[in-house]
VEXMITI-336723 format. One record per residue (C-alpha): residue in one letter; chain; x, y negated, z. Coordinates in Angstrom, 1 decimal. Example, Ala and Ser with C-alpha at 12.3 -4.5 7.8 and 13.67 -1.06 7.14 Angstrom:
<atoms>
+--------+--------+--------+--------+--------+
: residu : chaine :     px :     py :     pz :
+--------+--------+--------+--------+--------+
:      a :      A :   12.3 :    4.5 :    7.8 :
:      s :      A :   13.7 :    1.1 :    7.1 :
+--------+--------+--------+--------+--------+
</atoms>
This chain:
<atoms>
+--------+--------+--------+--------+--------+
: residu : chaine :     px :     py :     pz :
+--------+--------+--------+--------+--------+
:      x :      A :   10.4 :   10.8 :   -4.3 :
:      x :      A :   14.1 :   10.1 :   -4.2 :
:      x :      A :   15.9 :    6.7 :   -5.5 :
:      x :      A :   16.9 :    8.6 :   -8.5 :
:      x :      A :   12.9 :   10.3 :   -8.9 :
:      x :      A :   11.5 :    6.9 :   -9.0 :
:      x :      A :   14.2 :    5.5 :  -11.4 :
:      x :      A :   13.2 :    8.2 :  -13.6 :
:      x :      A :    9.6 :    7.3 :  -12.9 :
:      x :      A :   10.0 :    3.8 :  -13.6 :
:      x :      A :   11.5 :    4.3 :  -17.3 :
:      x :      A :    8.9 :    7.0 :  -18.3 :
:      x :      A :    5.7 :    4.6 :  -17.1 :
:      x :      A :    7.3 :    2.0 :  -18.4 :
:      x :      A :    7.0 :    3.6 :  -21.8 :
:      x :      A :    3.7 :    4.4 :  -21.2 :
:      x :      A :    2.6 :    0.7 :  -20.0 :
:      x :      A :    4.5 :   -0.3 :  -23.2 :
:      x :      A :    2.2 :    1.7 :  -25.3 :
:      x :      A :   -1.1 :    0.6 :  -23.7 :
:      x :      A :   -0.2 :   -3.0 :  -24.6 :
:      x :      A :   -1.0 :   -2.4 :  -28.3 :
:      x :      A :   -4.8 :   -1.9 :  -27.2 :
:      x :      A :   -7.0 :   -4.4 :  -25.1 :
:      x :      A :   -9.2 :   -1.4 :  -24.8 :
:      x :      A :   -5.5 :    0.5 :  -23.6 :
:      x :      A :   -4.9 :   -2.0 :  -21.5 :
:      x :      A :   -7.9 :   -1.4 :  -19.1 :
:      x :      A :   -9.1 :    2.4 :  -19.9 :
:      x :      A :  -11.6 :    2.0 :  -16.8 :
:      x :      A :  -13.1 :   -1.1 :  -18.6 :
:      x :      A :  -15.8 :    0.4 :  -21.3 :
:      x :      A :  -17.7 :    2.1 :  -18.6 :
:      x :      A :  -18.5 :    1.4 :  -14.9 :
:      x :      A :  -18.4 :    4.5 :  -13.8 :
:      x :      A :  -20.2 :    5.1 :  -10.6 :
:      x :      A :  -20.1 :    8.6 :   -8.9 :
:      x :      A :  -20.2 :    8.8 :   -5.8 :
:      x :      A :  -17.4 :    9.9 :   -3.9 :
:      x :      A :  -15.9 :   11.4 :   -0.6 :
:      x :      A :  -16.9 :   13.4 :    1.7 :
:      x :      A :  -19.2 :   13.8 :    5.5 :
:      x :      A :  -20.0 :   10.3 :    7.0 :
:      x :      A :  -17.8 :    8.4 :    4.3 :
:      x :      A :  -18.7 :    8.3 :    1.4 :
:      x :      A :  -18.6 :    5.8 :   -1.7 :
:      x :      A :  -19.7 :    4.6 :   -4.1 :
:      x :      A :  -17.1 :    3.7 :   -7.1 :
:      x :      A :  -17.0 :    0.5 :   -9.1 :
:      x :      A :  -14.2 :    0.4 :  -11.7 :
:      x :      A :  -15.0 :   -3.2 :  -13.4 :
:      x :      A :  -15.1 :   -4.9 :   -9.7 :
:      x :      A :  -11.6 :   -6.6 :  -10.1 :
:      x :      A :  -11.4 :   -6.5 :  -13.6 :
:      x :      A :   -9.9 :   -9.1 :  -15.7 :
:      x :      A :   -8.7 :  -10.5 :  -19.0 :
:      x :      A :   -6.0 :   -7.6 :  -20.3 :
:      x :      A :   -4.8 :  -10.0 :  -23.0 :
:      x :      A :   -4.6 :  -12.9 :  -21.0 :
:      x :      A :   -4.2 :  -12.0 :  -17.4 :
:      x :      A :   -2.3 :   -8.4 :  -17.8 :
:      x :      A :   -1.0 :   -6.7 :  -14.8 :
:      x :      A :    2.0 :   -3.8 :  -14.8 :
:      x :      A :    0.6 :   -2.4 :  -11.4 :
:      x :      A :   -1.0 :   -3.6 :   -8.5 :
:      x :      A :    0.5 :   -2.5 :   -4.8 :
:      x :      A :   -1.2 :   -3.4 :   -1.4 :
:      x :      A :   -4.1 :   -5.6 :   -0.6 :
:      x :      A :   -5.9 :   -7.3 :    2.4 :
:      x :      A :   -8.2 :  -10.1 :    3.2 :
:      x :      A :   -7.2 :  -13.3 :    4.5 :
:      x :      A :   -9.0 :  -15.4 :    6.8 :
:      x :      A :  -10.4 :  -17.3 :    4.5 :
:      x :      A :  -12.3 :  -13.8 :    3.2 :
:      x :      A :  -10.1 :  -13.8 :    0.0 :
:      x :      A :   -9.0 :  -10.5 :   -1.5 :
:      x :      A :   -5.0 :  -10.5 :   -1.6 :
:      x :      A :   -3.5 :   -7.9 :   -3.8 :
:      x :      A :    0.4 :   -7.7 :   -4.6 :
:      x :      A :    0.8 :   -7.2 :   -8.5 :
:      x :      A :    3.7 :   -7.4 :  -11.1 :
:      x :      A :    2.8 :   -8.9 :  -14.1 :
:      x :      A :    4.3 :  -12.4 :  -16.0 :
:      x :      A :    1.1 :  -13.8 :  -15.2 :
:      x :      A :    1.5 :  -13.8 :  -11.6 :
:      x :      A :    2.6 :  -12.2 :   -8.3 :
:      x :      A :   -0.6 :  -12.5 :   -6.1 :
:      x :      A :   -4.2 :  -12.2 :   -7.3 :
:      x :      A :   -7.1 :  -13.7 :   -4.6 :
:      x :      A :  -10.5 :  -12.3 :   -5.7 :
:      x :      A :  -13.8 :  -13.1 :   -3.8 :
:      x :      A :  -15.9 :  -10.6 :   -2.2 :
:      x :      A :  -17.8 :  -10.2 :   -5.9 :
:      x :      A :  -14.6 :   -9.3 :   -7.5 :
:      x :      A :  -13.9 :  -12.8 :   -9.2 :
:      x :      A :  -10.4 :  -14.4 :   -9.7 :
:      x :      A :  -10.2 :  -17.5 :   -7.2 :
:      x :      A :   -6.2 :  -18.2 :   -7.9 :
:      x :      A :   -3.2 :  -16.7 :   -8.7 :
:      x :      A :    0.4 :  -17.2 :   -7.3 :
:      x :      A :    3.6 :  -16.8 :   -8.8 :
:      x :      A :    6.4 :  -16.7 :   -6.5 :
:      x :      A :    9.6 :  -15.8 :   -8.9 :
:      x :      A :    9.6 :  -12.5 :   -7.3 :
:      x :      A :   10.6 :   -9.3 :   -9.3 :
:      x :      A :    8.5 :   -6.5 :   -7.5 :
:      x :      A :    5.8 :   -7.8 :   -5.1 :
:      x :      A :    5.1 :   -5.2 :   -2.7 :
:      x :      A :    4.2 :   -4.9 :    1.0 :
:      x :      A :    1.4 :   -7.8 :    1.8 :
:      x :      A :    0.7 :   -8.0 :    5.6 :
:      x :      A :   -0.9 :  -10.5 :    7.6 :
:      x :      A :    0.1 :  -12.7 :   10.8 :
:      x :      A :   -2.2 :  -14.3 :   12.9 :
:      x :      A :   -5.4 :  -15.9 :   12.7 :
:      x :      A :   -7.6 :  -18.7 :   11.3 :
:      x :      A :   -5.9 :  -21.6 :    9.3 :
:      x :      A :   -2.7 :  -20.5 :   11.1 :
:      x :      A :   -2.3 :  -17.2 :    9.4 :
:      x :      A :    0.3 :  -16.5 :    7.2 :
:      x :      A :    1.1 :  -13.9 :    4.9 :
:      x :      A :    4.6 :  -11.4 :    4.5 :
:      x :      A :    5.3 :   -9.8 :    1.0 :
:      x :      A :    8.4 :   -7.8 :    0.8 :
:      x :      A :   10.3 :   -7.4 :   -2.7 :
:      x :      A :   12.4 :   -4.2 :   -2.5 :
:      x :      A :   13.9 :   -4.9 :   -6.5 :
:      x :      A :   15.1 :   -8.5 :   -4.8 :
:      x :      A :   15.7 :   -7.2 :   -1.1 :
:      x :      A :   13.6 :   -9.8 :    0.1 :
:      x :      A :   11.4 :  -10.2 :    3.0 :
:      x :      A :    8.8 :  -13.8 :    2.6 :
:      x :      A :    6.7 :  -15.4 :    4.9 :
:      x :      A :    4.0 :  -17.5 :    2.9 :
:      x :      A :    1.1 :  -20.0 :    4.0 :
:      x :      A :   -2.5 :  -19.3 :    3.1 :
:      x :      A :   -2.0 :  -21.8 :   -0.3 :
:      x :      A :    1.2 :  -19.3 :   -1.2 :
:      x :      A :    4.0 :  -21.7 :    0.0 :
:      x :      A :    7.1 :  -20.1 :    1.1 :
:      x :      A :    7.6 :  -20.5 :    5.0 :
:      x :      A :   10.9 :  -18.8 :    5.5 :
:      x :      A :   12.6 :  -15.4 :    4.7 :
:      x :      A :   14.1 :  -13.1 :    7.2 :
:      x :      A :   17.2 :  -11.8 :    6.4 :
:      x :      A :   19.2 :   -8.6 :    7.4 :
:      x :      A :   22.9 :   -8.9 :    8.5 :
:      x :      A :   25.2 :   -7.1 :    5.3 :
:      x :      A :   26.5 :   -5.2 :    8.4 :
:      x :      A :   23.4 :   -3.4 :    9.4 :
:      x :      A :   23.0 :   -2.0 :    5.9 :
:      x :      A :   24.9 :    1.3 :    5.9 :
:      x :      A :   27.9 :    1.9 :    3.2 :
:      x :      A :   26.3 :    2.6 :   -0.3 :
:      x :      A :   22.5 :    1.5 :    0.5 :
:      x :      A :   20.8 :   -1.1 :   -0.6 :
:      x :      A :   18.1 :   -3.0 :    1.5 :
:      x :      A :   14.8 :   -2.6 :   -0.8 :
:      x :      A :   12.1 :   -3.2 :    2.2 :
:      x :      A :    8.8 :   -1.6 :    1.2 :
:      x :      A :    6.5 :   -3.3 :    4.2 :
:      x :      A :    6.1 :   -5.2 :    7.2 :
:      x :      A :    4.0 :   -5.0 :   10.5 :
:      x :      A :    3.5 :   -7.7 :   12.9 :
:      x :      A :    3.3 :   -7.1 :   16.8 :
:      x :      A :    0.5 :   -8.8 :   18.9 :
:      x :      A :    3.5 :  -10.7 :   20.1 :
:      x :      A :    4.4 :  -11.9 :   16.6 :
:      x :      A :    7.1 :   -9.6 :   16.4 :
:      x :      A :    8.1 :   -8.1 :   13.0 :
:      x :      A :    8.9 :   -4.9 :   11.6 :
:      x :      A :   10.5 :   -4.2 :    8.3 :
:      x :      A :   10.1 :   -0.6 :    6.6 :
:      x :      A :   13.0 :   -0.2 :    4.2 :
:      x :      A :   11.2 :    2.5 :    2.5 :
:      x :      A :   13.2 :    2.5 :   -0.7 :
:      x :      A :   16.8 :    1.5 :    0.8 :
:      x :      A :   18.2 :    3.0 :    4.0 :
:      x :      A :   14.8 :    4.2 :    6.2 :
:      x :      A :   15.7 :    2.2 :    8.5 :
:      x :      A :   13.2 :    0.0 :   10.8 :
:      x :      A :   14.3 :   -3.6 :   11.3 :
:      x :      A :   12.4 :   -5.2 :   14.1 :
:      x :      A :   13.2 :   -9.1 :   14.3 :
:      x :      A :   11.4 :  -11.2 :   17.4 :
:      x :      A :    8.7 :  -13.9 :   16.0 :
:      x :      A :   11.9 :  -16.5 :   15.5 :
:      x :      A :   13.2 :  -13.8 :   13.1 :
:      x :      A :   16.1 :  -12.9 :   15.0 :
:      x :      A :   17.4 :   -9.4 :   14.6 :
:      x :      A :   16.3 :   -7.5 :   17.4 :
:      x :      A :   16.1 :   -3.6 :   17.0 :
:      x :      A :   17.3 :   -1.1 :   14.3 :
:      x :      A :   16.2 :    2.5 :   14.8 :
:      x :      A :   14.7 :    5.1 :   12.0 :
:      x :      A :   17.5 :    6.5 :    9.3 :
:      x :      A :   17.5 :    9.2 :    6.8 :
:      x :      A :   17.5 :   11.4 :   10.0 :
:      x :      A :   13.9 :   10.8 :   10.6 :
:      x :      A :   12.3 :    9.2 :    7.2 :
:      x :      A :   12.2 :   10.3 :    3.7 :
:      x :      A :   10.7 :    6.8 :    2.2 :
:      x :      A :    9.0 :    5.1 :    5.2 :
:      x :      A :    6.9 :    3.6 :    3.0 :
:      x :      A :    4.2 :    1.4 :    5.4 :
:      x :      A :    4.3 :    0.8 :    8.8 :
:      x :      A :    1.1 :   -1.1 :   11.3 :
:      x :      A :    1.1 :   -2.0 :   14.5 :
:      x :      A :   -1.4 :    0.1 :   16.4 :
:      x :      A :   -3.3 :   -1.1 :   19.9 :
:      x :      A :   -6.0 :    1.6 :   19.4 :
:      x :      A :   -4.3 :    3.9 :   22.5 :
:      x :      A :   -4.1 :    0.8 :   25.6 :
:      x :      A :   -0.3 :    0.3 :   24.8 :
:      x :      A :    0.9 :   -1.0 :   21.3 :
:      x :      A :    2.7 :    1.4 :   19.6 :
:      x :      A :    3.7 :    1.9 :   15.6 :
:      x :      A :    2.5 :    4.4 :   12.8 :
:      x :      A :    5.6 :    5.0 :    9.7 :
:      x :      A :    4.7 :    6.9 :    7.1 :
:      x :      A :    7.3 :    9.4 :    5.7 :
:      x :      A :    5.6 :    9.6 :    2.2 :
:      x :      A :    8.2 :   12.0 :    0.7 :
:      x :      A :    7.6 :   14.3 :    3.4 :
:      x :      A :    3.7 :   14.0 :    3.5 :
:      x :      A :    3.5 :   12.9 :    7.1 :
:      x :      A :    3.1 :    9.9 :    9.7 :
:      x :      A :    4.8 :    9.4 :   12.6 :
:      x :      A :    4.0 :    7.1 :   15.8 :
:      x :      A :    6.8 :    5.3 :   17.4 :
:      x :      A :    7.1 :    2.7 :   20.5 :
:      x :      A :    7.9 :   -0.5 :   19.7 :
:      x :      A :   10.8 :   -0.4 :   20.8 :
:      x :      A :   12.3 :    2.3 :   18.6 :
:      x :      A :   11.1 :    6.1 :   20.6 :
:      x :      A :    9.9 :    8.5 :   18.3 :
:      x :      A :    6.6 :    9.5 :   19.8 :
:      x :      A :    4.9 :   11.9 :   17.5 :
:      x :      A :    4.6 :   13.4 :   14.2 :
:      x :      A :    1.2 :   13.9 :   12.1 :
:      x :      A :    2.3 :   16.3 :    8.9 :
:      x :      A :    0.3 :   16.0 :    5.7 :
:      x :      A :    1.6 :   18.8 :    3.7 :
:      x :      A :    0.0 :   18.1 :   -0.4 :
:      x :      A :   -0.8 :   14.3 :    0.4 :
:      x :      A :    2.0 :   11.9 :   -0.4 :
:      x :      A :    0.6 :    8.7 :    1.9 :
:      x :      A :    1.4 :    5.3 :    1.3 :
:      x :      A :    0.6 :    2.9 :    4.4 :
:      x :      A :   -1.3 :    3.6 :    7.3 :
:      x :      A :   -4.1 :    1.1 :    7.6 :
:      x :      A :   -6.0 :    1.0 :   10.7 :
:      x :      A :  -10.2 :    0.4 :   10.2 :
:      x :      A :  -11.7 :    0.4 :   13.5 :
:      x :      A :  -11.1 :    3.9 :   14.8 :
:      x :      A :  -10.5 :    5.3 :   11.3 :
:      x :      A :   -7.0 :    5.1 :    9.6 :
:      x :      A :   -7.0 :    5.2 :    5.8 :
:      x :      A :   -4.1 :    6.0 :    3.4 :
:      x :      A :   -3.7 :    5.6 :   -0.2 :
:      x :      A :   -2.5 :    9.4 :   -1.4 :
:      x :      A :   -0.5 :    8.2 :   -4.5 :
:      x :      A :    0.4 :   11.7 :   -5.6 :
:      x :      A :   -1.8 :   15.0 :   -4.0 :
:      x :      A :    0.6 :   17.7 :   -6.7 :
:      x :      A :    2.7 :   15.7 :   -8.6 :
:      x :      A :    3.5 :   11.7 :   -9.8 :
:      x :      A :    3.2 :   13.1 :  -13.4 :
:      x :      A :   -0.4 :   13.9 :  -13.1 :
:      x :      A :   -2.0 :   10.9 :  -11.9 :
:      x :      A :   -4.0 :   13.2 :   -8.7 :
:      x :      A :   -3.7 :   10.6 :   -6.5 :
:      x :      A :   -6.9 :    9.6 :   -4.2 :
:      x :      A :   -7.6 :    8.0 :   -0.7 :
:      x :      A :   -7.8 :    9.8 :    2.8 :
:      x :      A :  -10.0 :    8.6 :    5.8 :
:      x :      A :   -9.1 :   10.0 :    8.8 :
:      x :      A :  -11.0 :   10.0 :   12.7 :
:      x :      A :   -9.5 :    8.7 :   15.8 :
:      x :      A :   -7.8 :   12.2 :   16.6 :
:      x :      A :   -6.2 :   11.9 :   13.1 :
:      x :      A :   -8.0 :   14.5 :   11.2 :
:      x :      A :   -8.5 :   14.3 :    7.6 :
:      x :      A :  -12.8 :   14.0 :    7.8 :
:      x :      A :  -13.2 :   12.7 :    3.5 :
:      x :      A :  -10.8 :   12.6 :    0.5 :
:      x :      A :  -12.5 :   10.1 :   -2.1 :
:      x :      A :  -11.5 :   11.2 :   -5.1 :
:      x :      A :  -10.5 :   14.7 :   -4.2 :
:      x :      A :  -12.4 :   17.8 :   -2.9 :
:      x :      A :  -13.6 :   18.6 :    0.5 :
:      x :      A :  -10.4 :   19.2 :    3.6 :
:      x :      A :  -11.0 :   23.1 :    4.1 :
:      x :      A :   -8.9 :   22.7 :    7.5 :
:      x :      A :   -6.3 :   20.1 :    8.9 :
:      x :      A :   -3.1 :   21.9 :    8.7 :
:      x :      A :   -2.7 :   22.5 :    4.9 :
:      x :      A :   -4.0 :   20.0 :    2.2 :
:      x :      A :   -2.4 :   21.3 :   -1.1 :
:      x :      A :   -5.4 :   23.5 :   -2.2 :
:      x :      A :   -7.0 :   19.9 :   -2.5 :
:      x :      A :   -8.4 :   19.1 :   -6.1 :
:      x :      A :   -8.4 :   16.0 :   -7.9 :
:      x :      A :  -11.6 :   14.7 :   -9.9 :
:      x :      A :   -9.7 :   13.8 :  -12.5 :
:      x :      A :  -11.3 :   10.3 :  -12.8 :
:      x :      A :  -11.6 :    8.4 :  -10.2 :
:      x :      A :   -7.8 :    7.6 :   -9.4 :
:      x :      A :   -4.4 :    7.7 :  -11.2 :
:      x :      A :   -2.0 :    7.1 :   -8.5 :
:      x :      A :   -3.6 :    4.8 :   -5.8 :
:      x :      A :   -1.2 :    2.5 :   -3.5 :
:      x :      A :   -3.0 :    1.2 :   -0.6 :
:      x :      A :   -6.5 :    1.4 :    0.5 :
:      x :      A :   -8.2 :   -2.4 :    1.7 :
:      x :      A :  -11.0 :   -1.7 :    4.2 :
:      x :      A :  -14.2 :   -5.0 :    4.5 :
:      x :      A :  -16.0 :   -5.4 :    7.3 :
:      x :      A :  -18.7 :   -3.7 :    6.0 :
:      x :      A :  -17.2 :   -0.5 :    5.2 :
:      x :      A :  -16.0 :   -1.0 :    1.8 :
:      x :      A :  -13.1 :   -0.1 :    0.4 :
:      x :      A :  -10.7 :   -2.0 :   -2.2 :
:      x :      A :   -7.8 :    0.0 :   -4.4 :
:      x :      A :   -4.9 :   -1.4 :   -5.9 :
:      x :      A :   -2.7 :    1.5 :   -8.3 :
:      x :      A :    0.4 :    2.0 :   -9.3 :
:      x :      A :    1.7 :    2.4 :  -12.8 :
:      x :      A :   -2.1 :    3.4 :  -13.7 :
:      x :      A :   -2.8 :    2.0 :  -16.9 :
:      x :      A :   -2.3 :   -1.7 :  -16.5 :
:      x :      A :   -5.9 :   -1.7 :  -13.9 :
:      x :      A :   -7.1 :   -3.8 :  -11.8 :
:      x :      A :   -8.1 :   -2.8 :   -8.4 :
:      x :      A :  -11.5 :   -0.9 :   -8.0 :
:      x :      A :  -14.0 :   -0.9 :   -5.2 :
:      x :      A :  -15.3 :    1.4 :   -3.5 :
:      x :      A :  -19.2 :    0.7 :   -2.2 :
:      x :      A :  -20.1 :    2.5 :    1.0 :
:      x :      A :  -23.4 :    4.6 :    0.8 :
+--------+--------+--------+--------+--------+
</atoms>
């Protein structure tokens, strides 16, 4: 989806967001009734609870939700836009523990650094161009900034995600802006630019991979329905091609790696669902969508129709659940799914 796509976007959800606040019932159309099918596909499949993360819609309304992940304290993190607040932190039962706002205008990417009481937290803003390092009580560390004269005539920097190295080092994705890859050392000095509209069409997410002996980094080009693996140090290594799944960021569970498909046909139809795929990178279960026939072509796919509007990111536990925030869906909440 190009800049001017998602402009378009923007203005006709918004109108449809507007309309679901003169409802409570609206406001949360998963609410009624917990649905619980069970979904997906081989060794991975799920059970779906709706209500997990559900909250007040009068009171505690959310726009959209965008990416979660757990902290160390076991917390469920999840990026939203709403007046209310900018960060939600469930528990593992789906219960609101606090709430941060942060004065930010589009909450996006949420990553994690480190470990223990040390860890901190990176939420990128692409409406406010911002890239923020927080504590674990939602303080504001610092903010890494690009120099005006890496951002190429006419763009914008509107910086979708971040990954952090095992070295602390820290890639930017400006997925909305120039597709460019910023990579700043752990002092957040610039350090590296490489990417461009010559190898991206929205590089939406980016992670750090260690899974192959030597780190390396998986981009997602979500417009052109593929991920790519580069070095850290800016090589293009490969190409994985996803033709009918438009895939938000990878995230890496063990030897699986799970994406959020916002869109399988089209962003008007609300299709979207989640893909698990094995350590070789096949697609092996599409919860909320039919059965992969093969792995070179996925736009035969078929939605359910009920499981998923357009979900953003996909938040792995250590027990093999999953967690979904979505986009422009209705003002939910994320859902869970339980795995079977």
């Amino acid at each position: 989806m190009s800049s001017h796509q998602r402009r378009d976007f923007l203005k006709q959800a918004g109108l449809f967001s507007a309309a679901a606040l003169t409802s409570p019932l609206a406001a949360s159309p998963f609410a009624q009734e917990n649905y619980k099918a069970i979904v997906g596909h081989g060794d991975f499949k799920y059970k779906v609870d709706k209500n997990w993360g559900q909250l007040d819609p009068l009171n505690q309304s959310v726009m959209h939700c965008h990416e979660m992940v757990i902290d160390s304290r076991q917390r469920l993190l999840c990026t939203t836009v709403s007046k209310h607040f900018d960060v939600l932190a469930y528990n593992k039962r789906g219960k609101l523990e606090n709430a941060w706002k942060l004065r930010m205008t589009e909450p996006h990417g949420l990553s994690k650094a480190g470990e223990g009481n040390a860890q901190t937290l990176w939420i990128t803003d692409p409406s406010d161009g911002r890239v923020v390092n927080l504590d674990l009580e939602g303080r504001i560390i610092r903010e890494l900034k690009v120099p005006a004269d890496q951002i190429p005539a006419g763009k914008q920097f509107k910086p979708t995600e971040t990954a952090i190295g095992s070295n602390g080092d820290i890639y930017v994705a400006d997925g909305y802006g120039t597709n460019l890859i910023f990579h700043f050392d752990s002092k957040g000095q610039l350090h590296n630019v490489f990417g461009g509209p010559d190898h991206f069409n929205c590089c939406h997410g980016i992670v750090a991979d260690n899974r192959r002996g030597k780190e390396e980094l998986l981009i997602t080009s979500r417009a052109n329905q593929e991920f790519q693996r580069w070095s850290t140090n800016g090589k293009h290594l490969a190409t994985r091609k996803l033709p009918g799944l438009q895939i938000c960021r990878p995230v890496i569970s063990g030897d699986e790696t799970l994406f959020a498909v916002i869109a399988s046909k089209s962003w008007w139809d609300y299709d979207g669902m989640v893909a698990v795929l094995d350590k070789n990178f096949d697609v092996v279960s599409l919860p909320g969508g039919s059965a992969p026939q093969n792995q070179e072509d996925f736009t035969g796919i078929k939605h359910d129709n009920t499981t998923f509007m357009n979900p953003h990111d996909v938040c792995p536990d250590e027990d093999g659940n999953l967690y979904v925030p979505q986009w422009y869906s209705g003002r939910t909440y994320p859902i869970r799914l339980k795995r079977v």
